[in-house]
C-alpha positions in Angstrom: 203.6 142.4 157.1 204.2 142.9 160.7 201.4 145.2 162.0 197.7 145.8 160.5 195.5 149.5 161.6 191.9 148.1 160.9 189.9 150.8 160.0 186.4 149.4 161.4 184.6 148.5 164.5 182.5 145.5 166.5 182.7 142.0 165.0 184.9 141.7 161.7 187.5 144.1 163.4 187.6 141.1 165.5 187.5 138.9 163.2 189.9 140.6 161.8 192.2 140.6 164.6 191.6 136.8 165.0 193.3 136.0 161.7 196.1 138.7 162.6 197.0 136.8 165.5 197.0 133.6 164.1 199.5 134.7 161.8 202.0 136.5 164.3 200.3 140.0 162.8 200.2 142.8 165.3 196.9 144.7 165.6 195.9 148.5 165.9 192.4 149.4 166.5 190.6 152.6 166.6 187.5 153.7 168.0 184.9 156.7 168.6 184.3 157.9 172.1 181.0 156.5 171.5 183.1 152.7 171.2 185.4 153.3 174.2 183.8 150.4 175.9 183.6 148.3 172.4 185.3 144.6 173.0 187.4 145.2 169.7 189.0 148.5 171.5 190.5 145.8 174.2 191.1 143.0 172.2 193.9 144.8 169.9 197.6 144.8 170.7 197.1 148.8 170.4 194.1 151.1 170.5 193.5 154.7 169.8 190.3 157.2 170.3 189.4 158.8 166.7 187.1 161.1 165.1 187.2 164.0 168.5 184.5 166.5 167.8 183.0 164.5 165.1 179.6 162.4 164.8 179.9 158.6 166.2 180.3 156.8 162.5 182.0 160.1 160.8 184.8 159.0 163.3 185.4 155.8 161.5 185.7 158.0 158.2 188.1 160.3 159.0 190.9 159.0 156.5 193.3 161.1 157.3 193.5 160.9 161.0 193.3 156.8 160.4 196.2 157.1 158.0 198.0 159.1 160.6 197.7 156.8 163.3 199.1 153.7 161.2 202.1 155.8 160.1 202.3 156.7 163.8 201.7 153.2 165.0 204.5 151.9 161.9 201.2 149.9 160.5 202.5 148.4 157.7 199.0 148.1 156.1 195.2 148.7 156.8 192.5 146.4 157.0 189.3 148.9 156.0 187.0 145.6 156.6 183.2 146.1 155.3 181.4 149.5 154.7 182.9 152.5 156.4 185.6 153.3 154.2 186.2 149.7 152.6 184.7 150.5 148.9 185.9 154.2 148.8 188.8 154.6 146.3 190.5 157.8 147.5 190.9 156.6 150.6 192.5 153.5 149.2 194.6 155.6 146.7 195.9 157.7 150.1 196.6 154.6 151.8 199.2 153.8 148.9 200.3 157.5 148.5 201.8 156.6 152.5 203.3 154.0 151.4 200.9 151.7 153.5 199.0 148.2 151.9 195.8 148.3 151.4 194.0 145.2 152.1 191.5 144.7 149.2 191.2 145.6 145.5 193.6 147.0 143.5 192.3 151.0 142.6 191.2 149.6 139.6 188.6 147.5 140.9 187.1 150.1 143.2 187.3 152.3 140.0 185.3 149.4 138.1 182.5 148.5 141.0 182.5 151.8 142.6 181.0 153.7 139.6 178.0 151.9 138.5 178.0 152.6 134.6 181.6 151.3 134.7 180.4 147.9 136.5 178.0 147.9 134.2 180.3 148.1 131.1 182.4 145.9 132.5 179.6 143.5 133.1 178.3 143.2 129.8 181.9 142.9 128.1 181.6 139.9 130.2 178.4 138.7 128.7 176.6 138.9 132.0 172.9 140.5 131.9 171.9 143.3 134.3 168.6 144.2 135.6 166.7 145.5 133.0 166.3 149.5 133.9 168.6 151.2 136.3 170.4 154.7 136.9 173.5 156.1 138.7 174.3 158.7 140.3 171.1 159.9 140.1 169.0 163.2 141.1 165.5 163.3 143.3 163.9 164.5 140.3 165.9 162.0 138.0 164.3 159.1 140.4 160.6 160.1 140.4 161.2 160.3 136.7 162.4 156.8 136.7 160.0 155.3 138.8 157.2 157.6 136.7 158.8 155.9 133.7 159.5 152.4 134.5 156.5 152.0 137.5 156.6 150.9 140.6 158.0 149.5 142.6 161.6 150.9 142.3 164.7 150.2 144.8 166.8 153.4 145.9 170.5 152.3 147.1 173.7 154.0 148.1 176.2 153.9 145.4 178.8 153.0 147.6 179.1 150.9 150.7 176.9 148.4 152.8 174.0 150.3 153.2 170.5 148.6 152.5 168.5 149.0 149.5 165.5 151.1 150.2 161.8 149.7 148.5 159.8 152.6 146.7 156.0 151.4 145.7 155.1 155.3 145.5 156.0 159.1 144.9 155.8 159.5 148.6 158.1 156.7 149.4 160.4 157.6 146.3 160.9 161.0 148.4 161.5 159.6 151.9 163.5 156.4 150.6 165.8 159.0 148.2 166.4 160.8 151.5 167.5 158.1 153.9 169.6 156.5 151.2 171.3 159.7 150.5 172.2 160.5 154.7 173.4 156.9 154.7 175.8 156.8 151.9 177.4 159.9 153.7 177.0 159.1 157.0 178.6 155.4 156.6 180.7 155.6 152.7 181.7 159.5 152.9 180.0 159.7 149.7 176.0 160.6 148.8 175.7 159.1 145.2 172.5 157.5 145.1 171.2 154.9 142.4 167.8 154.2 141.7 166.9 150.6 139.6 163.6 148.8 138.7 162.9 146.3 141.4 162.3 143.0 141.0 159.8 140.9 143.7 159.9 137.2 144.3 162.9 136.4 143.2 166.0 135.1 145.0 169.0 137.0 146.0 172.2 134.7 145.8 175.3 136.0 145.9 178.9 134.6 144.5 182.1 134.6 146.9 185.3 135.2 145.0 189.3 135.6 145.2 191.8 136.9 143.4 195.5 136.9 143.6 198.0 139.1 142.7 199.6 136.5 139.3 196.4 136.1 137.4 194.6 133.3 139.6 191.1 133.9 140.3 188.6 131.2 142.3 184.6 131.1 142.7 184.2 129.7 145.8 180.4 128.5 145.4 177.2 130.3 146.2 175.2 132.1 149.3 171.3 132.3 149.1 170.7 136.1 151.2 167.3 136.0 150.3 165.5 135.8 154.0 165.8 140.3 154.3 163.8 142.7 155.3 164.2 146.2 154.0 167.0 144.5 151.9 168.7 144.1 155.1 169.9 140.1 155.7 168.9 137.7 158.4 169.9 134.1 157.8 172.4 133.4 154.8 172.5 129.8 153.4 175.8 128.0 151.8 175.3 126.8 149.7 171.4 128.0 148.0 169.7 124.7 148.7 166.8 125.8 146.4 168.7 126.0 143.3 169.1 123.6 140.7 172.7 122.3 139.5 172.1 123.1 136.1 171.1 127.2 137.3 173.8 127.2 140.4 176.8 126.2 137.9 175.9 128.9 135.4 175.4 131.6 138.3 178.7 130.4 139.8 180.8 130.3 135.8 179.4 133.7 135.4 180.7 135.4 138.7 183.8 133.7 137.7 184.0 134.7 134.1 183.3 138.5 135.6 186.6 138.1 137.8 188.5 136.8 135.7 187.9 139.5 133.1 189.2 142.1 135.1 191.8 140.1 136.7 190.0 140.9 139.9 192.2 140.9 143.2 191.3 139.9 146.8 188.2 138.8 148.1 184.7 140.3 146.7 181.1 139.5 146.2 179.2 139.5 143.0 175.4 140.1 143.8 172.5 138.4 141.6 169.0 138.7 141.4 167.5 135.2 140.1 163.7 134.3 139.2 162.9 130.6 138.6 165.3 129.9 135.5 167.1 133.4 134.7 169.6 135.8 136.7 170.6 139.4 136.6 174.0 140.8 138.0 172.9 143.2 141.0 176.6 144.6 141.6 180.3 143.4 142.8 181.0 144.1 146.7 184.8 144.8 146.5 185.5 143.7 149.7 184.9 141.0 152.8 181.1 140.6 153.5 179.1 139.5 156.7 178.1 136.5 155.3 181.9 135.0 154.5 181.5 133.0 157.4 179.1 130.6 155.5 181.4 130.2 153.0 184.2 129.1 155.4 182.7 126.4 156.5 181.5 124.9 153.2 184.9 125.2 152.0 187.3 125.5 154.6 189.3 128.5 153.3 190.0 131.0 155.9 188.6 134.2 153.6 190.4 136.7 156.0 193.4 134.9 156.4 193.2 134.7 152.5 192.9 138.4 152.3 196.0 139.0 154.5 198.1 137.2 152.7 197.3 138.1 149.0 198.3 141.7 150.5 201.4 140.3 151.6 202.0 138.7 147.6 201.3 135.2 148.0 200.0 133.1 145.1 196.7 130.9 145.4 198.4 127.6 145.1 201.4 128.7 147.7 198.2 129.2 150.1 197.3 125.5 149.8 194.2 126.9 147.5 193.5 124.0 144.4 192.5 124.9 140.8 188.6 125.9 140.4 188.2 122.0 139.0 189.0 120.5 142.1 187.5 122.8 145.0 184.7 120.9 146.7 182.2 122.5 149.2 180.8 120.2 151.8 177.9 120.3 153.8 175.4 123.5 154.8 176.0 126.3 156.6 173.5 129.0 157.8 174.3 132.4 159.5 171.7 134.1 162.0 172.5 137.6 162.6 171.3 138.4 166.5 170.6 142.1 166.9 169.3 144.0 169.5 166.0 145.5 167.5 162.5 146.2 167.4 160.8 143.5 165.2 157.5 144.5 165.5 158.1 147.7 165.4 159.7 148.5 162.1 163.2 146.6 162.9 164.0 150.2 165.0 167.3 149.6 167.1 166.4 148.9 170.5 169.1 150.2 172.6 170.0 149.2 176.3 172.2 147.9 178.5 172.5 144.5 178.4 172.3 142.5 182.2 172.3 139.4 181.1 174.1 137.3 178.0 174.4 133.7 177.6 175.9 132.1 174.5 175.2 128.8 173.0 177.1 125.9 171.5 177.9 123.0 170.8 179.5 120.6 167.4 178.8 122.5 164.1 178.4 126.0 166.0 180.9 129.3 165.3 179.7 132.7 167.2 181.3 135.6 165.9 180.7 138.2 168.9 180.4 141.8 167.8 179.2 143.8 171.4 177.8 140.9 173.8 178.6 140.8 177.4 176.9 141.9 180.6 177.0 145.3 181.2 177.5 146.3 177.9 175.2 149.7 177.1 173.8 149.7 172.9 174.1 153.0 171.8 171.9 153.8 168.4 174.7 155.3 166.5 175.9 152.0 165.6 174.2 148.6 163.5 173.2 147.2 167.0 174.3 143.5 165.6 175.3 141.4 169.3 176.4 138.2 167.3 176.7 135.9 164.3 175.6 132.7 164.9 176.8 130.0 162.3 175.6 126.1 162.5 177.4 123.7 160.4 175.7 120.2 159.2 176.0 117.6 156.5 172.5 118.6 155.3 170.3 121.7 155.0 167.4 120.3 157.2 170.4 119.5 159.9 172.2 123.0 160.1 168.6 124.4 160.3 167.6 122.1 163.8 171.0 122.5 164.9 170.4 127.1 164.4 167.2 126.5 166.1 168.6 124.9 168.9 171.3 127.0 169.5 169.1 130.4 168.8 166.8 129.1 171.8 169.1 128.1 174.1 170.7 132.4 173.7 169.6 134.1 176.9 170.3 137.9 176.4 168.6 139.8 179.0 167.9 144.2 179.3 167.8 144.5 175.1 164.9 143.4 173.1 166.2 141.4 170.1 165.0 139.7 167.4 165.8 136.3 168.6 162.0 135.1 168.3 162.2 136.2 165.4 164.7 134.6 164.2 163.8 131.2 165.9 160.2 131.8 164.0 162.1 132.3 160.5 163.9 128.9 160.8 161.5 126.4 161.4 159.1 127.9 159.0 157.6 125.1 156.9 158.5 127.5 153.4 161.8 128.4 154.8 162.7 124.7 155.1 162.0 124.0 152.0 164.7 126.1 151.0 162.3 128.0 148.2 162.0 131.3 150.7 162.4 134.5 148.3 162.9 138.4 148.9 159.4 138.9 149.9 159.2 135.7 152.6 159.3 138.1 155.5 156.8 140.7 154.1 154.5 138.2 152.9 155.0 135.8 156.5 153.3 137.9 159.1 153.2 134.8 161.5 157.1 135.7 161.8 156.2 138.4 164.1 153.8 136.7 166.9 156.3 135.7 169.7 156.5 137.9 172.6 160.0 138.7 173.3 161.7 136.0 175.4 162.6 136.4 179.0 164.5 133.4 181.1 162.4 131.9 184.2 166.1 133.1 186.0 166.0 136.6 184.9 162.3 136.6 186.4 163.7 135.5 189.4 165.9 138.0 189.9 163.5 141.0 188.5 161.6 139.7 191.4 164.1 139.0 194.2 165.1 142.9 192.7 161.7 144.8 193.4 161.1 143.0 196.4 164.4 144.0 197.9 164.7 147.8 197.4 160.6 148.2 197.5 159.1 145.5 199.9 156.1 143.4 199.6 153.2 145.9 199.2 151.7 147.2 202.1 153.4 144.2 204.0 153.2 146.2 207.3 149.6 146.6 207.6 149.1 142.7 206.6 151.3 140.5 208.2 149.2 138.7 210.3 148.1 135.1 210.5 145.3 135.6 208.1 146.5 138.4 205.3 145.9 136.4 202.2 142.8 136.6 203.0 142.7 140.6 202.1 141.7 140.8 198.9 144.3 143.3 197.8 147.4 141.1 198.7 145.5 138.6 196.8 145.2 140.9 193.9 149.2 142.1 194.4 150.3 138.6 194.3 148.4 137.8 191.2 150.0 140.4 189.6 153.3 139.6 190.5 153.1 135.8 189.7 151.4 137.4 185.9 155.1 139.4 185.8 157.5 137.0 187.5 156.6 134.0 186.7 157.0 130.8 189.1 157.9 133.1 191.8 156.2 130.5 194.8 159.7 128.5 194.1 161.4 131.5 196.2 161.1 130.0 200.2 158.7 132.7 202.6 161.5 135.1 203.9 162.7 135.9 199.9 159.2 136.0 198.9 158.1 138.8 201.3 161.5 140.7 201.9 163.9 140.0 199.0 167.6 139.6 199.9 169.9 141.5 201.7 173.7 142.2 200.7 176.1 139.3 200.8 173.0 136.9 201.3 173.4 133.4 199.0 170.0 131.1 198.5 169.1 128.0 196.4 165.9 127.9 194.3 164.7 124.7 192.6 162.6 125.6 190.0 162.3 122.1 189.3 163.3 118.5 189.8 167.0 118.6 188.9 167.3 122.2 188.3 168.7 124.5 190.7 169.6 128.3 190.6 172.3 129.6 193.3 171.9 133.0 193.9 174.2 135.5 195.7 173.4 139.4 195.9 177.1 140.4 195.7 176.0 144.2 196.1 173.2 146.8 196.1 173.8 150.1 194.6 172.9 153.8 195.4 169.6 155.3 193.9 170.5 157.3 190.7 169.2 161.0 189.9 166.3 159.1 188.1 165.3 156.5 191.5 166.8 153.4 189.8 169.2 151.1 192.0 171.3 148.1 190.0 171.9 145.2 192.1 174.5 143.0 191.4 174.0 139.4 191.4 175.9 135.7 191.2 173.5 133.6 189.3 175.1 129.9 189.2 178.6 131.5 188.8 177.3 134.2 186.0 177.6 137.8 186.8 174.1 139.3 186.6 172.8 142.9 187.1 169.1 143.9 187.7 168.7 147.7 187.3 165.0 148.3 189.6 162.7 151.4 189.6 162.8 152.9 193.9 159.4 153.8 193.6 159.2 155.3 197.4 162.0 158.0 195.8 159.8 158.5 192.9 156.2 159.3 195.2 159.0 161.5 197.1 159.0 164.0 193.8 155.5 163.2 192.4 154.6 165.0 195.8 157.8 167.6 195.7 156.1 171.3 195.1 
């Protein structure tokens, strides 16, 4: 295997691409019109625009174009990554039929966990126990019959892909859920079978990572608890579930390994389970590479990617250095905090933007795994709006958790609202540290949601510095005399600004009253010790909507302010 097409976008097509190189692989990427200034575009050894004419994400599901470029390209195989096409079995059947590898399951296990009464067969032959009502593939009429049947509430799912399970707790939201799930299985999985099951609350959602070879040899490779969600969509993942009991986390981990074996399963996957205080249910078996693999790494210290590479390429388990099931080990605690740029307090909405300012942590124990992050990046809302993985590493739960909250403050991203407070809130929650947190912690935690979005004392600054420059000190003209603060409306405009700005009397007079003009450099000490060294490199033309970006040098970061020309604004209030 020589050369990989990766048939996905933003952070595992880099990851992706990180294990390729490592291993002498070449990469192809592909990417919408919508992606062209995407970071995994650039990072590949070859790139190529896809999906012309179609819908942002339909692009990535155009099969036959992507099979065409990797023939083109003399891919040898295709990476499809996670959701997109990854669980969809004709496009992996096509992918053989050109004579290409397809890096996952064999067609049988896509056959098996892509139909849900097959999983489910498949399941119980295995002596595993499902939830206790559920139908697939089902009508809007065959789901309000359900829920009518089996009460509320009920959860609504895609049948294929990554796609989050929607919760129903009436008719109403039965309709609307059904809906969304249904665009979103053929928006993102090219398919629009929806399942509806009974839903069960307060319980814990922990999830099994396994791998398969190609001779027989199949390995658990220990738990993740997933269970901090909202809207069934994850936000920290835990490895392993600190809040299980030994005797409950072996029999969850023998059963997802009994499953495997049973169908001699192949390549990496994820088998999903719902678990109360002593019993679990299977959920479902993702057949691919998840998110959350990144906990698992570090627990174990089995590169899962690098593993899925080279199972495609025919290699064995034990020839990749992996031991029998009785002697892998875990060590430590890992937790994953997915940063996205989103409305928290407003119904998780994407909150695209253009992003003007990014600063990452670090540090021992830490692994970022960027997706779109860097200054001057725009967030369109076609797209997940995910900006990073953040992954801490620690002997101990309570550890990893200080050493995520450490690093999730010390994150400056500046021009997109995230959910950063959020997150920040989430782990050093006395129930969330006690590692007991369920599926309903969020909805039943409205404290989560109090912080006021975050914005850095430097990014004030320079919002200040910015408004100043291109708009002057209000009505400085008429005031600048030895005794204007003494007019009660500078007093008033100052206020303000200070409110808005922050520290802003740690500016020196001339910066305060006039801003900066092009090419000028200054020092401000906002404090004993600390000093911000600030250069307006350049001051741009007023758009067709009055904004002006100015471009700064904060303390050797590249920083842009974008600023409202209010005089070009009164200009067409007054216009006839």
């Amino acid at each position: 295997m020589k050369k990989i097409l990766i048939a996905n976008r933003g952070e595992i097509a880099l990851r992706i691409m990180q294990a390729a190189s490592e291993m002498g692989i070449e990469t192809v990427a592909i990417y919408a019109e919508e992606d062209k200034f995407s970071i995994h575009r650039f990072k590949a050894d070859e790139a190529y625009r896809i999906g012309q004419g179609k819908e942002a994400a339909e692009a990535y599901l155009d099969s036959e174009a992507i099979i065409k470029i990797a023939q083109e390209t003399e891919a040898d195989a295709i990476h499809p990554g996670y959701g997109f096409l990854s669980e969809n079995i004709d496009f992996a059947r096509r992918v053989k039929e050109a004579g290409l590898i397809f890096i996952g399951p064999s067609l049988k296990h896509l056959d098996i966990f892509g139909d849900k009464i097959k999983a489910r067969q498949a399941v119980e032959s295995a002596g595993l126990r499902t939830l206790p009502e559920r139908v697939d593939s089902v009508s809007l009429e065959g789901g309000l019959n359900f829920a009518r049947g089996h009460g509320y509430p009920v959860g609504i799912k895609a049948a294929l892909g990554s796609c989050r399970m929607r919760v129903a707790r009436n008719e109403a939201e039965v309709r609307a859920s059904y809906a969304r799930a249904k665009s979103e299985a053929q928006t993102f999985a090219g398919s629009s079978r929806v399942y509806v099951e009974k839903y069960i609350e307060n319980a814990k959602h922990i999830e099994v990572q396994i791998l398969g070879d190609q001779h027989g040899n199949v390995r658990q490779l220990f738990e993740r608890d997933c269970s901090i969600q909202q809207r069934n969509q994850k936000n920290i993942e835990i490895a392993p579930a600190v809040g299980l009991s030994q005797t409950l986390r072996m029999h969850i981990n023998n059963a997802a390994l009994k499953l495997a074996k049973s169908v001699d399963y192949v390549n990496a996957g994820t088998v999903k389970f719902l678990v109360t205080d002593n019993d679990f249910y299977f959920i479902e078996v993702k057949p691919c590479i998840q998110a959350s693999h990144t906990v698992t790494e570090m627990i174990t210290g089995i590169d899962l990617v690098v593993s899925q590479l080279k199972i495609a390429m025919g290699l064995s388990l034990e020839s990749m250095g992996i031991p029998e099931q009785s002697q892998l080990k875990m060590q430590g605690v890992a937790l994953q905090a997915r940063i996205r740029a989103e409305k928290t307090e407003n119904n998780f909405y994407p909150a695209p933007g253009k992003i003007e300012a990014y600063y990452a942590s670090g540090g021992c124990g830490v692994r970022l795994d960027i997706g779109n992050a860097y200054v001057g990046y725009e967030l369109l809302a076609y797209f997940d709006t995910l900006l990073v993985k953040a992954v801490t590493y620690a002997p101990d739960f309570d550890e990893a958790a200080r050493k995520m909250a450490r690093v999730l403050r010390e994150f400056c991203i500046q021009g997109v609202e995230t959910n950063l407070p959020f997150l920040i809130n989430i782990v050093e929650h006395p129930v969330f540290l006690t590692g007991q947190a369920k599926t309903s912690f969020i909805d039943q935690t409205p404290e989560l949601f109090t912080s006021e979005p975050t914005v850095s004392p430097s990014t004030k600054i320079l919002n200040y510095i910015s408004d100043i420059t291109v708009n002057d000190f209000p009505e400085l003209e008429d005031k600048i005399n030895p005794f204007f603060l003494m007019y009660p409306q500078v007093l008033l405009d100052y206020k303000e600004k200070q409110k808005r700005y922050g520290a802003i009397t740690h500016l020196d007079t001339p910066t305060f009253f006039y801003g900066m003009y092009q090419g000028e450099e200054i020092e401000v000490q906002l404090e004993k010790g600390k000093v911000l060294v600030i250069h307006l490199e350049l001051i741009g033309a007023a758009n067709d909507t009055g904004y002006r970006t100015l471009f700064f040098n904060i303390n050797g970061e590249r920083r842009e302010i974008r600023v409202e020309e209010r005089s070009v604004q009164k200009q067409d209030a007054e216009s006839p």
